[in-house]
Phi, psi and omega in degrees: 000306178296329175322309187280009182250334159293313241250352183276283188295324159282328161323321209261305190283008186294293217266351185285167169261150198259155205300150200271125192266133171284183155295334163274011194257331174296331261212305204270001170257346191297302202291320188268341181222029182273140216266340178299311197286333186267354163277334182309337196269340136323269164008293164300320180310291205296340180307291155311339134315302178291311206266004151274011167301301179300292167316336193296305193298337155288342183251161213295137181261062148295147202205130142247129176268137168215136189216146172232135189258156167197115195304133181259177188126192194284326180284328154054073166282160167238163174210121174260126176227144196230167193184113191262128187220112192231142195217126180213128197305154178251276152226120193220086163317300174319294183298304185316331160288251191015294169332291185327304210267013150291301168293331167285011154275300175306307169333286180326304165338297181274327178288307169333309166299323154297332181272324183291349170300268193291005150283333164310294166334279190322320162296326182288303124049218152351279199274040186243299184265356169310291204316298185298351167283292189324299168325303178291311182297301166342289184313315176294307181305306172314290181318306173317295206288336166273326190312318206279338202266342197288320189308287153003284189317292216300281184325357141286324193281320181285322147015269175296310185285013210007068167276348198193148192286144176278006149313295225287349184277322168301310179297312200288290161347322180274293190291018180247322184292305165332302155307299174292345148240017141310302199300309211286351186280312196306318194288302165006281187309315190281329171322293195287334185291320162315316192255355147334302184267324180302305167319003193251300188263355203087315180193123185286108179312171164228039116194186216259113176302123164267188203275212155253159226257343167276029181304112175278121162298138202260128203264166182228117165332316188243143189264147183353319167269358156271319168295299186299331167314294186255035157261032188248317171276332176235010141346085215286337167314320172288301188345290199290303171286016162267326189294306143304333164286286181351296181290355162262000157312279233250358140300342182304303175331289195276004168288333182257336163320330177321302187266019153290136176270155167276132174259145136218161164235151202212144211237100175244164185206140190214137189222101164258126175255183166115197198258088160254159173287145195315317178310337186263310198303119177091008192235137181232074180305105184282119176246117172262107145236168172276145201205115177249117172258114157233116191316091204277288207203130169240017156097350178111356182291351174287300193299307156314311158288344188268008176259339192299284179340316184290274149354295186284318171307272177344320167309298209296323183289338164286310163348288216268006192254327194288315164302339190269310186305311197289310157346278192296350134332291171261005161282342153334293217277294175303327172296331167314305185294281181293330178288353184267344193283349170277347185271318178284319193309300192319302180302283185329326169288311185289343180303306150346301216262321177302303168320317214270313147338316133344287182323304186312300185303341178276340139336300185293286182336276205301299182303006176226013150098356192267014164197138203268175181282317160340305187273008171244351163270323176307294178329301149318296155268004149310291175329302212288324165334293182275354176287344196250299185305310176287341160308298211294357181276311193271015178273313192286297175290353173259327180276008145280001178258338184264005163278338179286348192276326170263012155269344164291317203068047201208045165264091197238193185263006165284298180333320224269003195258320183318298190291342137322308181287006172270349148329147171282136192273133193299000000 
């Protein structure tokens, strides 16, 4: 009895539609298998490697050694000498710079991973409402394409009664055939935006919170120069080639260090067994000395590199002027982009409302002969027109607001939770 009281009921969640995913929830499968942020996060590890790498060449060195000697002759004595070597850098400029632009790497590195964070959003994004743009076109196409098919009937059917000529049941035919291959490109479009997003996550939920449909242009505190202002200061992407510069500054360093002497002190120690002379046996002579190294000639290799090191700064400093232009661009341009977004939502709406008052009165037309099918097939597709356009308006404006936000460098997840609560509630 109970089996037949289940099999009922697993049918009915079988046939349910399965629940609809937000942008954080999408954000939080994204976060955990998107594969660009965890090489970036490689990316830092290994970074944070080299300069404890780096740093290695400043701290205490030890080496043991063991070599076995063996005399040829009648006697073919042996010796074994084992020999303990401990070194600890004193003044080593050169590693010390070195060090330096190893840690100015390492920086660069974790900031590079933060801008790659909030370009993660920003791609979740993207490939959140691309989906839902896709959708809404679909959705329009389909619609468009029964508008057509209905219109079809009815222009067959006056047709048959002979109210009406069979252009107009051909011409209704030419726009349904048409329509019909809008829908199939538009479902094309939503395949790839699905698998788009899927590229991010792993796996595309299946399906999406759209947005609302009384969606308000979201107002910005601040005028344009003020956001340049502060992607200049929080960029995390400006960051990281300053840093890079920074760090070629100071490979310059160790580079011209080269022909700087070295200090260190060192600790050896020698232990021989083996066929030694009575005076060696058993005796494990220990030596402390101080050890000056000075650089006489490398054949030009000093000199090359600190002309390379040089070189490679100029790159990083056109670099980081070049990255600073292209910023400060696109926060223009997205503070442009959302501040324009209440006049297109506003235009879009009134578009919405004029079409649909149009349709009606041409409906009215055609049935009292004051208008053709030509203008009621036009008419339609003005609606479907402007219905795709306030979709794709209110698409447009949250995403300039979250580029504007990753051009400040201050697109963390509270920005990505605002436009979440700009959701339809499930």
């Amino acid at each position: 009895m109970r089996m037949r009281r289940l099999i009922p009921l697993l049918c009915v969640l079988a046939t349910m539609p399965a629940a609809a995913e937000d942008l954080l929830q999408v954000w939080a499968q994204a976060r955990a298998a998107d594969p660009v942020l965890r090489q970036a996060a490689a990316d830092r590890g290994a970074q944070a490697a080299a300069a404890r790498e780096a740093r290695a060449a400043l701290l205490p060195q030890w080496r043991l050694q063991a070599r076995e000697d063996r005399e040829n002759g009648a006697s073919g004595g042996r010796v074994r000498t084992t020999t303990s070597s401990i070194s600890q850098p004193l003044f080593d400029l050169a590693a010390l710079r070195e060090w330096d632009a190893s840690r100015s790497g390492a920086s660069a590195q974790s900031a590079r991973l933060a801008a790659a964070e909030q370009a993660a959003r920003a791609r979740v994004a993207e490939a959140y409402f691309g989906w839902l743009s896709a959708q809404a076109q679909l959705d329009t196409a389909r619609a468009n394409e029964d508008a057509f098919a209905r219109q079809v009937s009815e222009a067959e059917t006056r047709f048959k009664a002979g109210l009406s000529a069979l252009v107009e049941a051909d011409q209704s035919q030419a726009y349904r055939e048409l329509a019909r291959g809008n829908t199939l490109a538009a479902e094309a479009a939503v395949a790839d935006a699905r698998e788009a997003l899927a590229q991010l996550t792993g796996t595309a939920p299946a399906r999406l919170q759209p947005l609302r449909r009384d969606l308000q242009a979201q107002p910005l505190p601040d005028d344009a120069e003020a956001w340049a202002r502060r992607a200049v200061q929080g960029n995390p992407g400006l960051q990281a080639l300053q840093l890079d510069l920074q760090a070629s500054e100071q490979r310059i360093a160790a580079a011209r260090a080269g022909h700087l002497p070295t200090v260190s002190v060192g600790v050896d120690t020698t232990q021989r067994r083996g066929d030694v002379s009575a005076s060696d046996a058993g005796r494990t002579p220990t030596v402390v000395g101080l050890r000056l190294t000075v650089p006489l000639f490398a054949g030009g290799a000093v000199a090359a590199a600190t002309d390379r090191a040089a070189f490679q700064r100029d790159a990083a400093r056109e670099q980081l002027e070049a990255g600073r232009r292209a910023v400060l661009r696109d926060v223009r341009a997205q503070h442009l982009a959302v501040g324009q977004g209440e006049a297109q939502l506003r235009s879009a709406q009134v578009a919405v409302q004029a079409a649909e008052r149009a349709l009606e009165a041409t409906r009215t037309g055609l049935t009292l002969g004051t208008r053709s099918t030509t203008d009621l097939l036009l008419a339609i597709q003005t609606l479907a027109a402007a219905q795709n356009a306030q979709t794709q308006a209110r698409h447009r404006h949250v995403l300039a607001l979250l580029a504007l936000h990753q051009a400040a460098g201050s697109l963390g997840d509270t920005e990505l939770a605002a436009v979440n609560a700009l959701l339809e509630t499930p």
